[in-house]
C-alpha positions in Angstrom: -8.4 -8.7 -2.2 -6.1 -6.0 -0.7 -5.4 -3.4 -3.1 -2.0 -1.6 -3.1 -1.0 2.1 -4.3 2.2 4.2 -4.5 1.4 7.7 -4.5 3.7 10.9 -4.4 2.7 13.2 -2.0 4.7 15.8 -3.8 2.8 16.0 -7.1 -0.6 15.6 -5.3 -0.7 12.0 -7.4 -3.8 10.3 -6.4 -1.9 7.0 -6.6 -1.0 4.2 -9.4 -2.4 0.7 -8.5 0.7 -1.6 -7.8 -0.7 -4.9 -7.5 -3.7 -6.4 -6.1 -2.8 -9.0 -3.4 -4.0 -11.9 -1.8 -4.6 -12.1 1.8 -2.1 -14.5 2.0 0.4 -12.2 -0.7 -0.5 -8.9 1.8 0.6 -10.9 4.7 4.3 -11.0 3.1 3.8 -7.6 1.5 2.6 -5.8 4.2 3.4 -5.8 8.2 0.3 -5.3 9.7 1.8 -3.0 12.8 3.5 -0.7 9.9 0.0 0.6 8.9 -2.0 3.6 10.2 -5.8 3.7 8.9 -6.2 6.9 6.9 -10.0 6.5 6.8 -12.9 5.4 4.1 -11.7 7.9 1.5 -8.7 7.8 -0.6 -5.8 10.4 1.4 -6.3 13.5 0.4 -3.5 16.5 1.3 -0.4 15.1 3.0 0.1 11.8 4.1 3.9 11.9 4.0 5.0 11.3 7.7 8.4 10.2 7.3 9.3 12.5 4.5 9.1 9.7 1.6 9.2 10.6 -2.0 6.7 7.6 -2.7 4.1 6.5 -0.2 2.6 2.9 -0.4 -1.4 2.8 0.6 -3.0 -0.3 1.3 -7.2 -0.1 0.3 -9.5 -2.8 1.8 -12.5 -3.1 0.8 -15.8 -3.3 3.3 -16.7 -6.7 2.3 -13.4 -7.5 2.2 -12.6 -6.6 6.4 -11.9 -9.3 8.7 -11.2 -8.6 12.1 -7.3 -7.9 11.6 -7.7 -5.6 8.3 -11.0 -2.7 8.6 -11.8 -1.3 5.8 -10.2 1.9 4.5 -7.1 3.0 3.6 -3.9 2.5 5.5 -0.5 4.5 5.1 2.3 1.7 5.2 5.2 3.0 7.1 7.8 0.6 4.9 9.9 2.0 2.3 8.4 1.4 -1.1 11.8 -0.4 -2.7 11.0 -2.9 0.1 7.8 -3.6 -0.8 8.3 -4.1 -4.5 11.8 -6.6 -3.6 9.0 -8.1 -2.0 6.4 -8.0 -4.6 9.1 -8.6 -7.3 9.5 -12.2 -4.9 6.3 -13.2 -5.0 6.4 -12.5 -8.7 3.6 -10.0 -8.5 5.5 -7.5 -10.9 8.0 -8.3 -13.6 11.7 -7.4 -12.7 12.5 -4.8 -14.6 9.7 -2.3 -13.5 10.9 0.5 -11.3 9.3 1.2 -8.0 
């Protein structure tokens, strides 16, 4: 199961665990052509491209992989308010939590 972090860049955060989808949940979370693989190991330094405040990091896990999702980290180019309207649809997180 697809595990799903904001982190700040900013503050150096090392991310806070959102949720922790589904495949079937990431698929409506997540846009598979928004992602760029980071690597094995959590982000380190900056991994702001787009000049975000909050950047949302998708970990799969090696014997979690399939042949659309390698294992690692990806950097999901998708504003964070977006992802939690969507997680706050599929009732993942309770409505009155911020992003």
């Amino acid at each position: 199961m697809p595990h799903l972090y904001f982190c700040e860049p900013d503050n150096q955060s090392h991310g806070t665990l959102r949720a922790v989808l589904s495949w079937e949940e990431c698929d409506h979370v997540v846009d598979r052509a928004s992602a760029i693989r980071l690597g094995d190991e959590f982000p380190v330094g900056s991994i702001n491209a787009n000049g975000q405040t909050t950047v949302a990091v998708l970990y799969v896990r090696p014997e979690e992989a399939n042949e659309k999702w390698f294992a690692g980290f990806y950097r999901m180019n998708v504003e964070v308010t977006e992802i939690t309207k969507t997680l706050r649809i599929l009732n993942r997180i309770p409505a009155n939590v911020g992003p």
